[in-house]
PDB file of N, CA, C and O in Angstrom:
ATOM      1  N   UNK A   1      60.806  12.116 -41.056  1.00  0.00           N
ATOM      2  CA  UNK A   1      60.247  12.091 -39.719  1.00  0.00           C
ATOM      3  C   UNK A   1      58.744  11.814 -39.764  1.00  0.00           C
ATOM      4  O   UNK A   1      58.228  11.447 -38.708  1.00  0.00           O
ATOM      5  N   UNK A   2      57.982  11.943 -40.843  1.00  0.00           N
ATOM      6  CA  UNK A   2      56.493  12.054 -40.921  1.00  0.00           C
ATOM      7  C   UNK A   2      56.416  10.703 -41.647  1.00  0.00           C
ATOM      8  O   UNK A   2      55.253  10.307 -41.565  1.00  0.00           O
ATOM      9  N   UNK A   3      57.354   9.645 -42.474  1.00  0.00           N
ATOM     10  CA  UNK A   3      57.018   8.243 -42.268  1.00  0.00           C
ATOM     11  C   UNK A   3      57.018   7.609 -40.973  1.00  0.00           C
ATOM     12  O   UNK A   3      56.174   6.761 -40.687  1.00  0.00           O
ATOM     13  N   UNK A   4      57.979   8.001 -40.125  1.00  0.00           N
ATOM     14  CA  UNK A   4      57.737   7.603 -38.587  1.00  0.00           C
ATOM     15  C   UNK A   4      56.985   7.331 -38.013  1.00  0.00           C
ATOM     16  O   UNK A   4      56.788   6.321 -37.339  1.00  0.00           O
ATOM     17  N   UNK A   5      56.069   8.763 -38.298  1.00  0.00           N
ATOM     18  CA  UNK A   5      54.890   8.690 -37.329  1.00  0.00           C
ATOM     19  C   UNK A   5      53.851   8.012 -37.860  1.00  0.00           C
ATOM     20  O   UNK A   5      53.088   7.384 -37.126  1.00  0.00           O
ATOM     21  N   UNK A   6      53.678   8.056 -39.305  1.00  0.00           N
ATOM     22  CA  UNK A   6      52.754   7.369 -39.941  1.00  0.00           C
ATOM     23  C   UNK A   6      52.859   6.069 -39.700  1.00  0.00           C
ATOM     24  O   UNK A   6      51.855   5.494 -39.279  1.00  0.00           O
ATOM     25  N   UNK A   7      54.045   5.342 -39.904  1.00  0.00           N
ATOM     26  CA  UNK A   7      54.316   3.879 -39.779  1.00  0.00           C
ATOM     27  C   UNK A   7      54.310   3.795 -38.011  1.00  0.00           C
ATOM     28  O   UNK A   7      53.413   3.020 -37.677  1.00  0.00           O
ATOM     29  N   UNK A   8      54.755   4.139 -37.279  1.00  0.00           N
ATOM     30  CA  UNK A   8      54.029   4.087 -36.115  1.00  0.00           C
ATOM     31  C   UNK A   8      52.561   4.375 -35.536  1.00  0.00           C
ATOM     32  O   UNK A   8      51.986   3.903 -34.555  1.00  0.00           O
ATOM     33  N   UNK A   9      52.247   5.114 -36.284  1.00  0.00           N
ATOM     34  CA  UNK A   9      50.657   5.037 -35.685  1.00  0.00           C
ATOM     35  C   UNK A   9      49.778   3.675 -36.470  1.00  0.00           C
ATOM     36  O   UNK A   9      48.780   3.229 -35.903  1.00  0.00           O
ATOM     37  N   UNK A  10      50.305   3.007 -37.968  1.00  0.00           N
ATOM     38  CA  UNK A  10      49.792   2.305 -38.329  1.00  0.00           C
ATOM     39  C   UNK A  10      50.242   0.454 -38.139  1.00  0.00           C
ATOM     40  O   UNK A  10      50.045  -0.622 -38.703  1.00  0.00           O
ATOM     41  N   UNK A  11      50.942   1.026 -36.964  1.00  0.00           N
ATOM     42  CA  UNK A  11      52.005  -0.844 -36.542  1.00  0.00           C
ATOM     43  C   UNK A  11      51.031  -1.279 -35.428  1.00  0.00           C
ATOM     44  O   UNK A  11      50.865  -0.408 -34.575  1.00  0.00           O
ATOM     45  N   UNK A  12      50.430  -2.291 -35.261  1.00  0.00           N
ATOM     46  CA  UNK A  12      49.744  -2.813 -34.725  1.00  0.00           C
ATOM     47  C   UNK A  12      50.187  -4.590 -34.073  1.00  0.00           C
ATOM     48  O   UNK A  12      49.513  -5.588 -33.819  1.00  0.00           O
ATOM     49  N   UNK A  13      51.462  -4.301 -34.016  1.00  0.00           N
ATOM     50  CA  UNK A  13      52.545  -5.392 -33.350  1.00  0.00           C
ATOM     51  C   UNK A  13      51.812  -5.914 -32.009  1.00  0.00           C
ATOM     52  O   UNK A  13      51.421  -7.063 -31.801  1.00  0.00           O
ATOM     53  N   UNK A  14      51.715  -4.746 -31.107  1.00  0.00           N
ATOM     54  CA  UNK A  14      51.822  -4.895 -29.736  1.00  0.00           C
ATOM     55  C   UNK A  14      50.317  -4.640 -28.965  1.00  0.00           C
ATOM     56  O   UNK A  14      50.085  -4.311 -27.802  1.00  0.00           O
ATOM     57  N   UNK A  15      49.442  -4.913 -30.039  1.00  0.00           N
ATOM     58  CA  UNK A  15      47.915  -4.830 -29.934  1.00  0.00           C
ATOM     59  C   UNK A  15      47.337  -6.007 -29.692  1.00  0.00           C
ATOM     60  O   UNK A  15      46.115  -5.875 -29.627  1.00  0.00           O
ATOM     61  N   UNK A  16      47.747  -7.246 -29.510  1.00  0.00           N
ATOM     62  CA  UNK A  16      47.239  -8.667 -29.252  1.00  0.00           C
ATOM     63  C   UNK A  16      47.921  -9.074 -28.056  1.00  0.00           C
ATOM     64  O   UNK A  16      47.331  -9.998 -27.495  1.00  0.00           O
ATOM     65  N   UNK A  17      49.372  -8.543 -27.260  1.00  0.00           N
ATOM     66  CA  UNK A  17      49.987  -8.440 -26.479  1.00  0.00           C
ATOM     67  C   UNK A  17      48.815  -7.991 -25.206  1.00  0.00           C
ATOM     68  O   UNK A  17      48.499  -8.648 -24.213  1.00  0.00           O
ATOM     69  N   UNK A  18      48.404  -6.846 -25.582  1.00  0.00           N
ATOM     70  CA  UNK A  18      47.247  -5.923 -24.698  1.00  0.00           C
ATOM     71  C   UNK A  18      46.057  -6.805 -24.710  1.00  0.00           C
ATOM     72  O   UNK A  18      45.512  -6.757 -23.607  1.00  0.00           O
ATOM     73  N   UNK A  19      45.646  -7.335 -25.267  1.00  0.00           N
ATOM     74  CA  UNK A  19      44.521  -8.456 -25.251  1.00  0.00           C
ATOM     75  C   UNK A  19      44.416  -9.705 -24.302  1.00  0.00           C
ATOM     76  O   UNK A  19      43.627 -10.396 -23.659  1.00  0.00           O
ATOM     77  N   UNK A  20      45.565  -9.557 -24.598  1.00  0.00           N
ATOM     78  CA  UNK A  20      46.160 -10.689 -23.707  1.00  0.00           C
ATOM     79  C   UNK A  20      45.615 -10.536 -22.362  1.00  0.00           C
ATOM     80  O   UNK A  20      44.728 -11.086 -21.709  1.00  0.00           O
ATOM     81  N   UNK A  21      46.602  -9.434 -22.146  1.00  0.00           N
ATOM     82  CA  UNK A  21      47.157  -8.938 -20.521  1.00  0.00           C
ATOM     83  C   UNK A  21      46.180  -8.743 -19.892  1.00  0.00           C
ATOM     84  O   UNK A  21      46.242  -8.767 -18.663  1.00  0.00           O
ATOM     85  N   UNK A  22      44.598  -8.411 -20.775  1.00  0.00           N
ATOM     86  CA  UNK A  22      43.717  -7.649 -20.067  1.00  0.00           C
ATOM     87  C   UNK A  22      42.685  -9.192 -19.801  1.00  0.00           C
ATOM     88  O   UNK A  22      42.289  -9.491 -18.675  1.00  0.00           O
ATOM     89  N   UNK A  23      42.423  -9.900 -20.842  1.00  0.00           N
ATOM     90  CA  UNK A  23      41.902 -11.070 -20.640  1.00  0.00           C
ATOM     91  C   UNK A  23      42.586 -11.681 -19.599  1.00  0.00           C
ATOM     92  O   UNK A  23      41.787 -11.788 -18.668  1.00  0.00           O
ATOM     93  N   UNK A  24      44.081 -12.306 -19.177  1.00  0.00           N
ATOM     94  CA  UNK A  24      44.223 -12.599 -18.690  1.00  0.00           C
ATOM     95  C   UNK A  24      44.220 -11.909 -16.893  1.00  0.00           C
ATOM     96  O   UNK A  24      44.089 -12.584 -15.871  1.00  0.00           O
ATOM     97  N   UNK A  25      44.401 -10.436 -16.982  1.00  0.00           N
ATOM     98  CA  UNK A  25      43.628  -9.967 -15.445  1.00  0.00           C
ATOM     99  C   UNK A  25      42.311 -10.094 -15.448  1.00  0.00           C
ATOM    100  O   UNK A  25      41.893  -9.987 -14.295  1.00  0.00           O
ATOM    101  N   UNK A  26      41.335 -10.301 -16.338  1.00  0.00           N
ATOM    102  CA  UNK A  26      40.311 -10.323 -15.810  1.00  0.00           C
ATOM    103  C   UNK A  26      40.043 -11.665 -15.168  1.00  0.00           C
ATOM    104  O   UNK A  26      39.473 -11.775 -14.082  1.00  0.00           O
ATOM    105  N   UNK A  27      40.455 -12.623 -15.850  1.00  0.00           N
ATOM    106  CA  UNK A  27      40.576 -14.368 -15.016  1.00  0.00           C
ATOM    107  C   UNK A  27      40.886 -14.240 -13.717  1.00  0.00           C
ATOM    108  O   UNK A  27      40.252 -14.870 -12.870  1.00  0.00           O
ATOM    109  N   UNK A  28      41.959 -13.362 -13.371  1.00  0.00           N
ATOM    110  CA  UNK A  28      42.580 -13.606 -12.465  1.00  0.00           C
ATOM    111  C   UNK A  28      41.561 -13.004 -11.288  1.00  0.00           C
ATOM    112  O   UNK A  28      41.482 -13.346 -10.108  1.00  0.00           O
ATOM    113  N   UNK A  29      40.779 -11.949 -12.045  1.00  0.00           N
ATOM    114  CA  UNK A  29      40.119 -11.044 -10.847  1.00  0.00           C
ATOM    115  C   UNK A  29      38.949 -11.852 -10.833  1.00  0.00           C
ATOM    116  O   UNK A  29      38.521 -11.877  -9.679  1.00  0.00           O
ATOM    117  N   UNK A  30      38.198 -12.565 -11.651  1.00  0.00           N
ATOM    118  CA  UNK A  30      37.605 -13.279 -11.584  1.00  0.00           C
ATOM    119  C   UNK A  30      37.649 -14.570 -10.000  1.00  0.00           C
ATOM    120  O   UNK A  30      36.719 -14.881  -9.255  1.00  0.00           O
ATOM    121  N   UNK A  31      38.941 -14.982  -9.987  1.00  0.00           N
ATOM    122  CA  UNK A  31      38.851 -16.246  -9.485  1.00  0.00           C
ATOM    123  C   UNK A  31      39.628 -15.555  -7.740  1.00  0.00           C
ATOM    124  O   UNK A  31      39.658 -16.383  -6.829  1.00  0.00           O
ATOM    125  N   UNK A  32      40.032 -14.508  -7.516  1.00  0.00           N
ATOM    126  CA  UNK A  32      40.223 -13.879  -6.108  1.00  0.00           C
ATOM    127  C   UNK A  32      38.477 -13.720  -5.601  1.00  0.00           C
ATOM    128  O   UNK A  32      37.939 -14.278  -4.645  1.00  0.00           O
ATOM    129  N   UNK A  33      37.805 -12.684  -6.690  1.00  0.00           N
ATOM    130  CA  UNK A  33      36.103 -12.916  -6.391  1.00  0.00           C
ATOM    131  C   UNK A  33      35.798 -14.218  -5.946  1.00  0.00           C
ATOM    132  O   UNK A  33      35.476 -14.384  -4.769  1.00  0.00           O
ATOM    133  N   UNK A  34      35.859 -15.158  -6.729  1.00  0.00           N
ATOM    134  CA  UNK A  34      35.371 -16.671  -6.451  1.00  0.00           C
ATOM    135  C   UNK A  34      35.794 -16.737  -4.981  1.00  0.00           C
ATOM    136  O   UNK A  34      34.946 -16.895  -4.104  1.00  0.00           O
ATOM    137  N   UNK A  35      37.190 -16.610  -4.685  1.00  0.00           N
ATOM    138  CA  UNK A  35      38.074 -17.785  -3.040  1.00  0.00           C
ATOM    139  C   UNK A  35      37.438 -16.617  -2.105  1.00  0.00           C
ATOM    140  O   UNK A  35      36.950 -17.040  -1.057  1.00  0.00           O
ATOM    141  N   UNK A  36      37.363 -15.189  -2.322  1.00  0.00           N
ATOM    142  CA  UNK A  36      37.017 -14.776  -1.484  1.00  0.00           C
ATOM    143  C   UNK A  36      35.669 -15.005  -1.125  1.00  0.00           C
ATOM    144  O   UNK A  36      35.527 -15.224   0.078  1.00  0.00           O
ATOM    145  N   UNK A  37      34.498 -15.024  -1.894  1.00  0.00           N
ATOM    146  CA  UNK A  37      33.318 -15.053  -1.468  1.00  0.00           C
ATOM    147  C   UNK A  37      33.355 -16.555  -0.752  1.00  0.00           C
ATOM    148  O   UNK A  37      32.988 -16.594   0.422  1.00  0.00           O
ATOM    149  N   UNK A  38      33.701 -17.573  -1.277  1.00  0.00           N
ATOM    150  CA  UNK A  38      33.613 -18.891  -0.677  1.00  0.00           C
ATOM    151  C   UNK A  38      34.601 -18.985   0.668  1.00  0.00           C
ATOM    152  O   UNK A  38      34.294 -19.739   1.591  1.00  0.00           O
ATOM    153  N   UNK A  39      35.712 -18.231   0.709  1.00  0.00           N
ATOM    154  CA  UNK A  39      36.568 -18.457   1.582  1.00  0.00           C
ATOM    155  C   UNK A  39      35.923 -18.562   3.423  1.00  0.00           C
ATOM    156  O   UNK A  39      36.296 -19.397   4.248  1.00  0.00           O
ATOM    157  N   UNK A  40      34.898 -17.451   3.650  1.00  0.00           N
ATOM    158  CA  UNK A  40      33.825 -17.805   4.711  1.00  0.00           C
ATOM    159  C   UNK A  40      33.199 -19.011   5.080  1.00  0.00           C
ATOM    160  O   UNK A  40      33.296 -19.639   6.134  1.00  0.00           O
ATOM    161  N   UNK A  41      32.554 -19.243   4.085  1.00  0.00           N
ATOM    162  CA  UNK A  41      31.907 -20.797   4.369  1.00  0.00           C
ATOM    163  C   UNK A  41      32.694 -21.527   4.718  1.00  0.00           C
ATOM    164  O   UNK A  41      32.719 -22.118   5.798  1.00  0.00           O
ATOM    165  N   UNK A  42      33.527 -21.596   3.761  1.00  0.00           N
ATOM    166  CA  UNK A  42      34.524 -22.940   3.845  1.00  0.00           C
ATOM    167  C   UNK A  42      35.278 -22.988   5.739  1.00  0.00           C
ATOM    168  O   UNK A  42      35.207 -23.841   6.624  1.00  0.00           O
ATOM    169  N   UNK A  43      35.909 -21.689   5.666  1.00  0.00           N
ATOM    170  CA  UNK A  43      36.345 -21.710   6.819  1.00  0.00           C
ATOM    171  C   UNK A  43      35.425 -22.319   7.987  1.00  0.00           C
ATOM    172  O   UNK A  43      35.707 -23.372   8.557  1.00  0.00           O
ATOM    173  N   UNK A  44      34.376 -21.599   8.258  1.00  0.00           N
ATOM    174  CA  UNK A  44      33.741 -22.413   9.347  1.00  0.00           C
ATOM    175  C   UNK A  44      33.048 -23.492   9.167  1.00  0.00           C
ATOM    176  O   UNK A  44      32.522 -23.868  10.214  1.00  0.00           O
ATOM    177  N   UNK A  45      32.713 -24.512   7.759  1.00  0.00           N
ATOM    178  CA  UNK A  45      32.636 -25.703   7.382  1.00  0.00           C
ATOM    179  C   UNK A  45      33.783 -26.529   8.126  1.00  0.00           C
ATOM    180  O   UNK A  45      33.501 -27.511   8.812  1.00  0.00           O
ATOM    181  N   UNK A  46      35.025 -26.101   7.961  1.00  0.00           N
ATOM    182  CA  UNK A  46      36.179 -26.845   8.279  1.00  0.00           C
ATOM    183  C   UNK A  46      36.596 -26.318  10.039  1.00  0.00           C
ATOM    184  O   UNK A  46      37.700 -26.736  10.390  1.00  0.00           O
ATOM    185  N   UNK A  47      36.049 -25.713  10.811  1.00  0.00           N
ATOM    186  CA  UNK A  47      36.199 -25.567  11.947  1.00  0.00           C
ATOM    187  C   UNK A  47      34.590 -26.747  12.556  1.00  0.00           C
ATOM    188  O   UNK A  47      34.657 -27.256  13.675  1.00  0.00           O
ATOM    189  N   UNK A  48      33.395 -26.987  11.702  1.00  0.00           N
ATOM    190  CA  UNK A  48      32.800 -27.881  12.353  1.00  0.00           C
ATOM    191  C   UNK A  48      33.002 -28.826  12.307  1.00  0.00           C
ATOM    192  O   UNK A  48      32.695 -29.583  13.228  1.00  0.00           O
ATOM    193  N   UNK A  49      33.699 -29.288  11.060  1.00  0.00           N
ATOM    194  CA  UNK A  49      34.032 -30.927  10.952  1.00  0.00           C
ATOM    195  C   UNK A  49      35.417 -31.246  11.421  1.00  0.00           C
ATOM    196  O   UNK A  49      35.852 -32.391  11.295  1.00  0.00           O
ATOM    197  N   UNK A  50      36.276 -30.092  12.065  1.00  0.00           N
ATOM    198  CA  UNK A  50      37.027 -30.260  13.115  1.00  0.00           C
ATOM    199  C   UNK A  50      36.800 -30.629  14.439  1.00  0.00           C
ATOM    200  O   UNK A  50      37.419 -31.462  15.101  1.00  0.00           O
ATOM    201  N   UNK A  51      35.778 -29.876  14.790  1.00  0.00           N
ATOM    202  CA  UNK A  51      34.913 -30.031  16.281  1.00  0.00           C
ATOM    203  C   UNK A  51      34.749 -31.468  16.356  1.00  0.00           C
ATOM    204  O   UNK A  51      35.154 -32.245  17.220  1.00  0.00           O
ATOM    205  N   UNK A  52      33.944 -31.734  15.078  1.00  0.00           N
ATOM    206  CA  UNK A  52      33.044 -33.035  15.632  1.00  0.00           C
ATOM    207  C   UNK A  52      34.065 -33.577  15.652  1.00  0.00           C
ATOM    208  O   UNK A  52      34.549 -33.509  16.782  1.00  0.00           O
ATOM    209  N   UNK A  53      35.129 -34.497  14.449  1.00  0.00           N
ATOM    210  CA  UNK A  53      36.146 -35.093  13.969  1.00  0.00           C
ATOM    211  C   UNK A  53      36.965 -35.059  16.101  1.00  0.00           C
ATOM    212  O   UNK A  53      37.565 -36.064  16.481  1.00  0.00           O
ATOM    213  N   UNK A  54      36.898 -34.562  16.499  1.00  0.00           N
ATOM    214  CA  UNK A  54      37.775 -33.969  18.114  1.00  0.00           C
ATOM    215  C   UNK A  54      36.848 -34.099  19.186  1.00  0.00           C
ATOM    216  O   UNK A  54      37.366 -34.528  20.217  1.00  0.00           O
ATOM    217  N   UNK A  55      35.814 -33.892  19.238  1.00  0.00           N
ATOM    218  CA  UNK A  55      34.617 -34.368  19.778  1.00  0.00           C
ATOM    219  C   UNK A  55      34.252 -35.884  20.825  1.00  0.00           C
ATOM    220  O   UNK A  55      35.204 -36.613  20.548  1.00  0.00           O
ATOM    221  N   UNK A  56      33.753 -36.314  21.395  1.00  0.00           N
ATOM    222  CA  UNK A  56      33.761 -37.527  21.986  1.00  0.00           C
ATOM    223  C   UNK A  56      32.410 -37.834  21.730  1.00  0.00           C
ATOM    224  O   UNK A  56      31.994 -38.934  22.095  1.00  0.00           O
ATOM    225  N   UNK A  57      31.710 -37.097  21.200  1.00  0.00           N
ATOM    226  CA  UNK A  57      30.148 -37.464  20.683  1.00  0.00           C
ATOM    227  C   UNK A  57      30.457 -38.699  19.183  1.00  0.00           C
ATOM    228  O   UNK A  57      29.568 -39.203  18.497  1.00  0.00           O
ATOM    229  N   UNK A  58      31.564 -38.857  19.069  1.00  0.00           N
ATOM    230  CA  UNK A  58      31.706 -40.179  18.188  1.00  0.00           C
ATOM    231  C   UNK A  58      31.368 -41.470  18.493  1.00  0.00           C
ATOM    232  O   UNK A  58      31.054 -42.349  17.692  1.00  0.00           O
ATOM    233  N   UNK A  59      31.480 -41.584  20.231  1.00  0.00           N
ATOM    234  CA  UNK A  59      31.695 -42.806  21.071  1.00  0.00           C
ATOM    235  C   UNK A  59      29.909 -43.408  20.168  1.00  0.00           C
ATOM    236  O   UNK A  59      28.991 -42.662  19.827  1.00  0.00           O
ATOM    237  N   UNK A  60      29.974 -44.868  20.030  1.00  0.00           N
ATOM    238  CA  UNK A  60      29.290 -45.549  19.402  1.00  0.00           C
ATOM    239  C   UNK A  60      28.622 -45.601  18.364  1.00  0.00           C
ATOM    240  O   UNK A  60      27.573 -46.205  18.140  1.00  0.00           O
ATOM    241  N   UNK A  61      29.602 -44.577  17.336  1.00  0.00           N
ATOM    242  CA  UNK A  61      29.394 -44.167  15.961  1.00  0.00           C
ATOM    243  C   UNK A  61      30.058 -45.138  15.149  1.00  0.00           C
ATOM    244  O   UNK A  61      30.566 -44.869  14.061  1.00  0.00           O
ATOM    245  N   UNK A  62      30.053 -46.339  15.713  1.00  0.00           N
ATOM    246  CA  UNK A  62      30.926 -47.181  14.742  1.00  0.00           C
ATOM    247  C   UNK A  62      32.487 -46.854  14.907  1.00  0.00           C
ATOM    248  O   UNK A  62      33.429 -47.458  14.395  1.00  0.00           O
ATOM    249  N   UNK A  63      32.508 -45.908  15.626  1.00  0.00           N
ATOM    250  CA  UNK A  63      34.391 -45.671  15.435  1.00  0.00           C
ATOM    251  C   UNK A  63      35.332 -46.786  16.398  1.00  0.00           C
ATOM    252  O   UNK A  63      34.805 -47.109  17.463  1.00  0.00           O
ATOM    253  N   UNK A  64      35.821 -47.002  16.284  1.00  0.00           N
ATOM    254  CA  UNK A  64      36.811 -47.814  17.516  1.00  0.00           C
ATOM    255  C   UNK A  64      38.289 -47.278  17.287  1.00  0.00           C
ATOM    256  O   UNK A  64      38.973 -47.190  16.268  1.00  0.00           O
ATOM    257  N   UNK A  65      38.560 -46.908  18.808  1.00  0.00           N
ATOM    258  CA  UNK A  65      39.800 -46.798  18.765  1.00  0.00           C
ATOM    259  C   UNK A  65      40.739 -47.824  19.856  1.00  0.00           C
ATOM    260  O   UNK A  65      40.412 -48.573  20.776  1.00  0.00           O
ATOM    261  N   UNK A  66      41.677 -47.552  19.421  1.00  0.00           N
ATOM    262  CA  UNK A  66      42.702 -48.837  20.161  1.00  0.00           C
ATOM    263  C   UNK A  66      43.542 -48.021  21.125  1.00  0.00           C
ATOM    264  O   UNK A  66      43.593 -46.804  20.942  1.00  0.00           O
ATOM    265  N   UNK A  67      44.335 -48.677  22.330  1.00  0.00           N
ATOM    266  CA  UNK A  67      44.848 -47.756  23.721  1.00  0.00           C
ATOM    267  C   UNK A  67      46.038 -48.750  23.667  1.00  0.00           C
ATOM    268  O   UNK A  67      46.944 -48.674  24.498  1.00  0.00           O
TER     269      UNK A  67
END
């Protein structure tokens, strides 16, 4: 019973497994930080260039449209 424990406390199988897991949550928490902080801007970036894009302040911007 006391090789058991010895050879279990000295198995180091499932120790690069944990390396893993933790590197790979930190990426992950990494890049939710990233979309969230940007996710603001972006949003109302893409509600102004909706406006204008919908807008009639285009009329003699070079645009032509056809009826």
């Amino acid at each position: 019973m006391m090789n058991f424990f010895k050879n279990f406390s000295k198995d180091e199988d499932g120790a690069v497994t944990v390396d893993w897991v933790v590197l790979t949550a930190a990426v992950v928490g990494l890049g939710v930080a990233a979309v969230s902080t940007i996710e603001g801007g972006v949003s109302g970036l893409g509600d102004k260039i909706a406006t204008g894009v919908n807008s009639d302040s285009n009329v003699g911007a070079g645009i032509t449209t056809t009826e």
